[in-house]
C-alpha positions as CSV (number, residue, x, y, z in Angstrom):
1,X,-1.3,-6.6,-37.8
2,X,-0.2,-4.5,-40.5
3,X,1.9,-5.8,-43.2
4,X,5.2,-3.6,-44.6
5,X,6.5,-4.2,-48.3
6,X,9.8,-4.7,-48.7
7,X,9.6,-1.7,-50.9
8,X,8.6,0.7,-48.5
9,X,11.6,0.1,-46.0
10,X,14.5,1.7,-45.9
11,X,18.1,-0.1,-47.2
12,X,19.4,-0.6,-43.6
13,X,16.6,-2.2,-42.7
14,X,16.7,-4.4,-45.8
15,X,20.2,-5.4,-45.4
16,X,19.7,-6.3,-41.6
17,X,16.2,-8.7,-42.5
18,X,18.0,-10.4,-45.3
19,X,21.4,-10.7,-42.8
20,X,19.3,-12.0,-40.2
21,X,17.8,-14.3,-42.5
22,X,20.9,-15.7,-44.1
23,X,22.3,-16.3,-40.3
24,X,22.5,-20.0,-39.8
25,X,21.7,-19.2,-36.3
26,X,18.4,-17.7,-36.4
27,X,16.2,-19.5,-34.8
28,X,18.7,-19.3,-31.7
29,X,18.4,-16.0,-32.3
30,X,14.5,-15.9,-32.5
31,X,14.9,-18.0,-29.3
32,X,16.7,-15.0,-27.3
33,X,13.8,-12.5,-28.7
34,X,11.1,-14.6,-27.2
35,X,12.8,-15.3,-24.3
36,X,13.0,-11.6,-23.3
37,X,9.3,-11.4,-24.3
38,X,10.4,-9.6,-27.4
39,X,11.6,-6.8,-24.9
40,X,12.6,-3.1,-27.0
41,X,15.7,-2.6,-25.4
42,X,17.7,-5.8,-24.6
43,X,20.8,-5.8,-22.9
44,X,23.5,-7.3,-24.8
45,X,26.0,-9.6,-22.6
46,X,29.2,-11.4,-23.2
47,X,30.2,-13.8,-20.6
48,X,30.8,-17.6,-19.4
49,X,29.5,-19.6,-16.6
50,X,32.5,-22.0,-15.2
51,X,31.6,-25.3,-13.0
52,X,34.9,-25.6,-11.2
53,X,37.7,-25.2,-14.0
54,X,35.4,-26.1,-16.7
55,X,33.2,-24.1,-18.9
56,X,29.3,-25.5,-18.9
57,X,28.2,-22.2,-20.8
58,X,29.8,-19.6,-22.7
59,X,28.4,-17.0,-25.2
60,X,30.8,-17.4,-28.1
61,X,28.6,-19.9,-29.3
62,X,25.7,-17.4,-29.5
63,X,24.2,-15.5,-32.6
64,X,26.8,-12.5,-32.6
65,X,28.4,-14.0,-29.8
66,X,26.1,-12.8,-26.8
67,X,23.3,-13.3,-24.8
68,X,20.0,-10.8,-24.7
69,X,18.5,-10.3,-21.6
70,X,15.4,-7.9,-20.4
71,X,15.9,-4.1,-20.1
72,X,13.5,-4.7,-16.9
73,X,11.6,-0.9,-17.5
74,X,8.4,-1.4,-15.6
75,X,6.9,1.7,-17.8
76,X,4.5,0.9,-20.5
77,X,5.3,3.5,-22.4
78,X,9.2,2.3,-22.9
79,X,9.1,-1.0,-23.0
80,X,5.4,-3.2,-23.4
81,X,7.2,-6.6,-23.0
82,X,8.8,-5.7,-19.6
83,X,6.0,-3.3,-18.2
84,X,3.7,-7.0,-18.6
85,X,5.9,-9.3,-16.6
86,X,6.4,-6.2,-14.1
87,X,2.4,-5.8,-14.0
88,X,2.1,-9.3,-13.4
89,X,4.6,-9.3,-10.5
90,X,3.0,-6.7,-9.0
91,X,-1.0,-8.7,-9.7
92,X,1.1,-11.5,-7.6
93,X,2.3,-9.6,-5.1
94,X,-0.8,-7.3,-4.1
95,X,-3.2,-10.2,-4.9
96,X,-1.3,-12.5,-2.3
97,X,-2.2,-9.8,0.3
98,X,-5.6,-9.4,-0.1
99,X,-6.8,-12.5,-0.7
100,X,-3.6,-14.6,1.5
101,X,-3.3,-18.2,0.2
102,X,-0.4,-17.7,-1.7
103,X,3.4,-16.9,-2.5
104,X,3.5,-17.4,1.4
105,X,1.3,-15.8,2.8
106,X,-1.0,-16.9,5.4
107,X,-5.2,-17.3,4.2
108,X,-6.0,-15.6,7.4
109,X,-5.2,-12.2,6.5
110,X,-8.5,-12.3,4.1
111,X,-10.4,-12.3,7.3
112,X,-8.7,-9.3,8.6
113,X,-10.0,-5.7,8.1
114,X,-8.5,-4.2,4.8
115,X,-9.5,-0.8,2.8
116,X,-8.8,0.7,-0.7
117,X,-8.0,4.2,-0.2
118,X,-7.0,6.8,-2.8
119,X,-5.5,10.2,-1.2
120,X,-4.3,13.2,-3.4
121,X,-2.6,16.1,-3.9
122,X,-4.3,19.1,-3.0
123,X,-5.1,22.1,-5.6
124,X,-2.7,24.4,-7.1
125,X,-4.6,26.7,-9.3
126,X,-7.6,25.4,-11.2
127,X,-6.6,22.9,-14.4
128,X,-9.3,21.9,-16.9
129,X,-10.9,18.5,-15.6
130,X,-13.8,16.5,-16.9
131,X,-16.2,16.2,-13.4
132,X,-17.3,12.6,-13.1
133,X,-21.4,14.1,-12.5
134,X,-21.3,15.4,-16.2
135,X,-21.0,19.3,-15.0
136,X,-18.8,20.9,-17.2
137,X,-14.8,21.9,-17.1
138,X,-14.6,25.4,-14.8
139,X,-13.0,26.5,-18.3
140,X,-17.4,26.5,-19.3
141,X,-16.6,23.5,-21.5
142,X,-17.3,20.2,-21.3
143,X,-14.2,17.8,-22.5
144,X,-13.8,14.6,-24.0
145,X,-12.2,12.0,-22.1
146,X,-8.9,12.2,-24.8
147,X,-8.9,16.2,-24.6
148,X,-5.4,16.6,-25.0
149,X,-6.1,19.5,-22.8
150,X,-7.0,17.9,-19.8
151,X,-5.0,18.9,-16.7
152,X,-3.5,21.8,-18.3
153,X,-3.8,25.0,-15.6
154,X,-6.7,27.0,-16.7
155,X,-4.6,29.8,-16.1
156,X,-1.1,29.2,-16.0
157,X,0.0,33.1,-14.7
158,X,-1.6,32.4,-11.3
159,X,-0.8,28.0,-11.5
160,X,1.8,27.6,-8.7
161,X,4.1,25.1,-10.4
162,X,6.8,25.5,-8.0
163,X,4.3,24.3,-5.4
164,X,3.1,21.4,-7.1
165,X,6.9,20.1,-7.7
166,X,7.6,20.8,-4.0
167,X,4.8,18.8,-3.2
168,X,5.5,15.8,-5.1
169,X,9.4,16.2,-3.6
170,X,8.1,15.7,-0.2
171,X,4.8,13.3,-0.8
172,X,7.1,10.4,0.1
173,X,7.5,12.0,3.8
174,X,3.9,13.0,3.8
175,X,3.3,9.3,3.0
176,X,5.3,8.1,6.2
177,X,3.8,11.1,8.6
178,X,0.6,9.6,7.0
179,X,1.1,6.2,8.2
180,X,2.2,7.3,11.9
181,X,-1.1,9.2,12.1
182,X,-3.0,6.6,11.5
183,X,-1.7,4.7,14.3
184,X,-2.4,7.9,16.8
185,X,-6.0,8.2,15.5
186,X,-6.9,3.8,16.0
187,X,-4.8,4.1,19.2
188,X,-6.8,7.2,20.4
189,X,-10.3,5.4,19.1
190,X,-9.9,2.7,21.1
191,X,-8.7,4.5,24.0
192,X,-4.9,3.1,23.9
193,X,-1.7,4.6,23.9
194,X,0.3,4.4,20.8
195,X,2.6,1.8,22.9
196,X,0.1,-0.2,23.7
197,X,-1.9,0.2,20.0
198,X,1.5,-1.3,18.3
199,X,1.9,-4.4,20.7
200,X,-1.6,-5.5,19.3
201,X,-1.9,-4.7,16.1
202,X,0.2,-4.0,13.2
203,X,-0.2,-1.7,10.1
204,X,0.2,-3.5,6.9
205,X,-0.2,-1.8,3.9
206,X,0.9,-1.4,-0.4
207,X,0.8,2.1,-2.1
208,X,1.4,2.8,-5.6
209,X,2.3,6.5,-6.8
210,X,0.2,7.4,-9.7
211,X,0.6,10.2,-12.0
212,X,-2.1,12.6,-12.4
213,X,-2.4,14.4,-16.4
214,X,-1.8,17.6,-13.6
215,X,1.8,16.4,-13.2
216,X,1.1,15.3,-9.2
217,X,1.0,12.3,-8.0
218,X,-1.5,10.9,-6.0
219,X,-1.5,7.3,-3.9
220,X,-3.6,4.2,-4.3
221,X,-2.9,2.1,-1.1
222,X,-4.3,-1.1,0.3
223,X,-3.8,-0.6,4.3
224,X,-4.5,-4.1,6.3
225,X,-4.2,-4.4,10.1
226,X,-3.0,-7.8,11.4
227,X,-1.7,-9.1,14.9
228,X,1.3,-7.4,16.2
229,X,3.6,-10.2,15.9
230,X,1.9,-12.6,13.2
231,X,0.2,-11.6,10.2
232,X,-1.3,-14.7,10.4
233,X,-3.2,-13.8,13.0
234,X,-6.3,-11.3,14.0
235,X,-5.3,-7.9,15.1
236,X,-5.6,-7.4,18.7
237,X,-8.3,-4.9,18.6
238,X,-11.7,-5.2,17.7
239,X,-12.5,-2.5,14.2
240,X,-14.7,-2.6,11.5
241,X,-13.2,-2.0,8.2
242,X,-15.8,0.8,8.5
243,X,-14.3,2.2,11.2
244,X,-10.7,2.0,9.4
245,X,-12.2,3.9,6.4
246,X,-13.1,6.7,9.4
247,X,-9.6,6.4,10.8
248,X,-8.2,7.2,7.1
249,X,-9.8,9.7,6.4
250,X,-8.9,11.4,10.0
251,X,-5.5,10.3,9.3
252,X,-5.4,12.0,6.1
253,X,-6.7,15.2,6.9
254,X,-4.2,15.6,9.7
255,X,-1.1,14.7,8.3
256,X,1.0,17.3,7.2
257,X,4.8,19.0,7.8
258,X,6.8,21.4,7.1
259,X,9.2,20.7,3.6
260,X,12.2,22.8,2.8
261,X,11.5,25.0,0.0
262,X,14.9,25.6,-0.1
263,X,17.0,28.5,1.0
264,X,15.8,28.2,4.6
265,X,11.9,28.7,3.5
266,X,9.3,26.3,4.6
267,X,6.3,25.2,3.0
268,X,2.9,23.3,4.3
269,X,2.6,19.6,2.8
270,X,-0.6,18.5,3.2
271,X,-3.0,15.9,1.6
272,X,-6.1,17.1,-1.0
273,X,-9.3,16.6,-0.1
274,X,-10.3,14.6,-2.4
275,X,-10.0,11.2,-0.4
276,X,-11.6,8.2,-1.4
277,X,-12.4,4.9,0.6
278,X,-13.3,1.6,-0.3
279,X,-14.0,-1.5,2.0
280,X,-11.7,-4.4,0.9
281,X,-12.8,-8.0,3.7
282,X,-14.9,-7.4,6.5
283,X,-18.2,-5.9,5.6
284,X,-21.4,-8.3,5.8
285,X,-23.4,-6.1,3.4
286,X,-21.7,-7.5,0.4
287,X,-19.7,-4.2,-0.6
288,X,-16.0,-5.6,-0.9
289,X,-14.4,-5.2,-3.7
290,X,-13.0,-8.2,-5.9
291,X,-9.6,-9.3,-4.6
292,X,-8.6,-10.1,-7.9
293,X,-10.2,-6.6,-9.3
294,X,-8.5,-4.6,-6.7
295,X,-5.0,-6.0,-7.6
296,X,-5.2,-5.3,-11.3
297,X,-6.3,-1.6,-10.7
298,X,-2.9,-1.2,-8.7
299,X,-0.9,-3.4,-10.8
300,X,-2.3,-1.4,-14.2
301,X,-1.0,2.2,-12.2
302,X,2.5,0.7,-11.5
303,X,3.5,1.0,-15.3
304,X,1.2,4.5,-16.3
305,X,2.9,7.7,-15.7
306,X,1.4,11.2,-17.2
307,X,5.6,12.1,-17.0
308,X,7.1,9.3,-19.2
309,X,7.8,12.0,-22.0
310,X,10.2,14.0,-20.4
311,X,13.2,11.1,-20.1
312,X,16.2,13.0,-21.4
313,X,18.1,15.3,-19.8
314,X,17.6,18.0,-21.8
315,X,16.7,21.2,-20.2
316,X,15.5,23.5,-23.2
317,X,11.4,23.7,-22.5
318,X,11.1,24.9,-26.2
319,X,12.8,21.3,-27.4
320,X,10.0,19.5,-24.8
321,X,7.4,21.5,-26.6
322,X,8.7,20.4,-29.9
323,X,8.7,16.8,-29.3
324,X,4.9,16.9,-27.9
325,X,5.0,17.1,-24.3
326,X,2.2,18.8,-22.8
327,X,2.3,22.2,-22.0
328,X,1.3,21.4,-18.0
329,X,4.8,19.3,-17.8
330,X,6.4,21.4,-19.5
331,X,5.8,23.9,-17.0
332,X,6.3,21.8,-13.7
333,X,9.8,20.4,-15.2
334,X,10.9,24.4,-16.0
335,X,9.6,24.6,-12.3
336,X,11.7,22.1,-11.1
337,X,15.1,23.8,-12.8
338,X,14.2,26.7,-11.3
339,X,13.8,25.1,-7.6
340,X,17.5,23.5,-8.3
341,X,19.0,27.2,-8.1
342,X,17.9,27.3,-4.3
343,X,20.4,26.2,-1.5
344,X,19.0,23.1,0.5
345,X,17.3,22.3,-3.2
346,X,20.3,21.4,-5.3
347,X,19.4,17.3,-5.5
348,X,16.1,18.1,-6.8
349,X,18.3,18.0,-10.4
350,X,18.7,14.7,-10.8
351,X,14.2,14.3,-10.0
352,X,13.3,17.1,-13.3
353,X,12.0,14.3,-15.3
354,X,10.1,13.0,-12.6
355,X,9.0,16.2,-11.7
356,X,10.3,16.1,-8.4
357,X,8.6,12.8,-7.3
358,X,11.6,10.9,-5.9
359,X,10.1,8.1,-4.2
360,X,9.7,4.5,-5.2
361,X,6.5,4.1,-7.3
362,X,5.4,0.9,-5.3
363,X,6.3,0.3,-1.5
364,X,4.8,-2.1,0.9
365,X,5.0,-2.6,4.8
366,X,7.5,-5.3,5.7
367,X,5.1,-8.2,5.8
368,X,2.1,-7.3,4.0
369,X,3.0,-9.8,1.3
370,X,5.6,-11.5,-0.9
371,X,8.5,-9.4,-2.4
372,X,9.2,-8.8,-6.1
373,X,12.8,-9.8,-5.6
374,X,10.8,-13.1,-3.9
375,X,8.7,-13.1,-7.4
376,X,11.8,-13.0,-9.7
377,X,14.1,-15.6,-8.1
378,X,11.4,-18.3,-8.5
379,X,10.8,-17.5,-11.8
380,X,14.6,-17.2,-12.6
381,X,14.4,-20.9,-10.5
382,X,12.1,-22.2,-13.1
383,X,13.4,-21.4,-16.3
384,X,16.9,-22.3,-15.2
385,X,15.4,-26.2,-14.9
386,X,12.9,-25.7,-18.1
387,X,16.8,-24.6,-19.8
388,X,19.0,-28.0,-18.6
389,X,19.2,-30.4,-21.7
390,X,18.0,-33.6,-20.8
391,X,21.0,-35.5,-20.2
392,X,21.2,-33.3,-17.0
393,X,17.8,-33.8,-15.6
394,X,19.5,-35.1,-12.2
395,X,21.5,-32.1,-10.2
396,X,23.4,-33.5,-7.6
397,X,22.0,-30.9,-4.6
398,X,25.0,-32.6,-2.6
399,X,27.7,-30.8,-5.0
400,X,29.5,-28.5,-3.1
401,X,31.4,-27.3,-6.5
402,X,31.8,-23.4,-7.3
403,X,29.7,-22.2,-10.0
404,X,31.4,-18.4,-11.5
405,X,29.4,-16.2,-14.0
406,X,31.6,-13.9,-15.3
407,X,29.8,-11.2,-17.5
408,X,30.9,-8.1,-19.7
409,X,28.2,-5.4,-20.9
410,X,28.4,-5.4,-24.8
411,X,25.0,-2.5,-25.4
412,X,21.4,-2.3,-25.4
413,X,19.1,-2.4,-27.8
414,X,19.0,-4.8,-31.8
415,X,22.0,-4.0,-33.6
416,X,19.7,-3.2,-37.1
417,X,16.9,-1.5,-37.5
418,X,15.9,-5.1,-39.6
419,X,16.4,-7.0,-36.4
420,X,14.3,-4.4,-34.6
421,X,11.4,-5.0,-36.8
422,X,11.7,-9.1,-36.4
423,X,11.4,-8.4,-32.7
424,X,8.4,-6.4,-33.4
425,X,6.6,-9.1,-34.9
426,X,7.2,-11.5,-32.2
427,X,6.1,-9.1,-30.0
428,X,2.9,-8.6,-31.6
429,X,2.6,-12.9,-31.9
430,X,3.4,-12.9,-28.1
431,X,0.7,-10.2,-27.0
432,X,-2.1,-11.8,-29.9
433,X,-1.3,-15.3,-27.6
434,X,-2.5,-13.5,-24.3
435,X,-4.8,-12.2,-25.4
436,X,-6.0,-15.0,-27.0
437,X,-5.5,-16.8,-23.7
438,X,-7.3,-13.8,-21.7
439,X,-10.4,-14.5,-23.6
440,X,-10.4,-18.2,-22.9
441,X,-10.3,-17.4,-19.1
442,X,-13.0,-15.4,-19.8
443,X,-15.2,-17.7,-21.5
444,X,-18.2,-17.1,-23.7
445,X,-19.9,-13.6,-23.9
């Protein structure tokens, strides 16, 4: 950790470490920064919880008279603290539906045919890449893995960027036609109609959206198949997970529509074909891949985004260039503008900085697992006991009482630049602990 002399910090930050120092309320104050998990961007509440007519909480008693809770940005890039415990929801939640067990779902669905499949955007003009057989770039070059240049267009007078942002404007639909594909291609494999197909067996899956350094997204999804009315349960056909691999892969390659391209143009959506498939339960040859493995790989790609640099809503490309955002995103956000200007295309505006992508980066199938909002109320559960004082140990469940929260947005963020760096140093104690803890799980080398 590196250590800053008090000489080499600027006087507001000075003045706000020796305020915060003097504060006879400080370590409350510490309290509320590890609380939040040291998060970058608090939000700052005033308010008072009432039990009947009388007040059992009330912030005036707090250091500067609120109450800091998370910002809740799942993106690394913004916010470390909150991207973790959003990673970690997300381990929970895809975990639980791959290996069943847990967070209530049923241990069966381990036994139940379940793939790993990756399906991308197709190519819109050649970009510099680093091939994974160690040929080199089609630029004649071969790139290191932190070439800033990577996924720029090779030639970015013929690079349809308009194309690309269409594309990630409709890969949410293409998703969904996706999905009902795949149901046409098992039902017609087993010789069923699509009636018959979903009265058996039932398509379970969880995707999450990943930025590519291109500026496309592209889909890591775990698809299950379970009983039609119980996940718990086989489905009622008889496939491989081989043969599911097969059906994805058909599935894929037939998908497509038609998305507006704005002022009553068309354009073909369609999946890359780059597809990749990975058995998951199922296989006897010893090919799965680790549960636990599996879940971290998605859980990692639900707080990475090549786009997180373009945030504001500035629209000046030459003021993105000046702040360091690659030249490629550059290009598909001034694409993105320019779509705006076409009838059919205006809500595409408020999408620029995710350059166009406008779904949800993580969805699942009602059923596949637990929820996140499932996730957070148990963990709100258990730190409102861990809170009670001790003289309150016993809660009446019986009490019929109303309990009223009444709460008042004060800001975001530390109110000094000195209580900004404090933060920063608990951050830093709280990620040294797990990782200190991560290498115990571990054990020995």
């Amino acid at each position: 950790m590196t250590v800053v002399a008090m000489d080499e910090l600027d006087p507001a930050t000075v003045q706000g470490l020796v305020a915060r120092a003097s504060d006879p309320q400080r370590e409350r104050w510490l309290q509320q920064v590890r609380r939040t998990g040291a998060c970058r961007h608090p939000v700052r509440l005033r308010g008072v919880v009432l039990h009947g007519d009388e007040p059992v909480y009330s912030t005036a008693s707090e250091p500067d008279g609120a109450l800091m809770v998370r910002c809740g940005n799942r993106r690394e890039a913004c916010c470390p603290s909150c991207a973790h415990e959003y990673r970690g929801d997300m381990w929970q939640l895809v975990y639980a539906g791959l290996a069943g067990g847990r967070k209530g779902v049923p241990e069966q669905v381990a036994e139940h045919p379940q793939v790993f499949a990756s399906l991308t955007a197709p190519s819109f003009g050649a970009v510099h890449s680093r091939p994974d057989d160690g040929r080199p770039c089609r630029c004649g070059r071969r790139h290191d893995a932190d070439d800033p240049q990577l996924g720029e267009a090779i030639d970015p007078a013929t690079y349809d960027y308009e194309g690309a942002v269409l594309w990630n404007w409709h890969a949410p639909a293409l998703w969904n036609r996706f999905i009902i594909e795949l149901v046409r291609v098992l039902a017609a494999r087993a010789r069923l109609s699509e009636r018959e197909w979903r009265q058996r067996v039932r398509v379970a899956f969880a995707k999450v959206a990943e930025f590519q350094a291109r500026g496309l997204v592209h889909f890591h999804a775990i698809v299950r198949l379970d009983g039609a009315q119980d996940r718990a349960t086989a489905p009622g056909v008889t496939i491989s997970p081989e043969e599911l691999c097969a059906a994805i892969r058909e599935a894929a390659a037939s998908a497509r529509l038609d998305g507006d391209a704005g002022d009553g143009q068309t354009t073909d959506i369609r999946f890359g074909e780059q597809l990749h498939t990975r058995v998951l339960a199922g296989a006897e040859d010893g090919r799965e891949l680790n549960p636990g493995q599996v879940a971290a790989y998605v859980a990692k790609y639900s707080c990475k985004a090549s786009h997180e640099q373009i945030t504001s809503h500035d629209t000046d490309p030459d003021r993105w260039r000046d702040r360091g955002i690659p030249e490629q995103l550059v290009q598909m956000a001034a694409a993105a503008l320019r779509l705006t200007e076409r009838p059919g295309l205006r809500g595409l505006g408020r999408w620029v900085h995710m350059l166009g992508f406008r779904g949800h980066f993580v969805t699942k199938s009602h059923g596949y697992s637990t929820t996140l909002g499932e996730l957070r109320a148990a963990r709100a559960t258990y730190r409102a006991r861990q809170d009670q004082p001790p003289d309150n140990a016993e809660v009446n469940d019986d009490d019929s009482t109303v309990v009223l929260s009444v709460w008042q947005y004060l800001g975001s963020g530390y109110l000094n630049p000195g209580d900004l760096l404090l933060a920063a140093g608990v951050e830093a104690s709280l990620r040294a602990a797990r990782e200190a803890l991560l290498d115990l799980r571990r054990g020995p080398p």
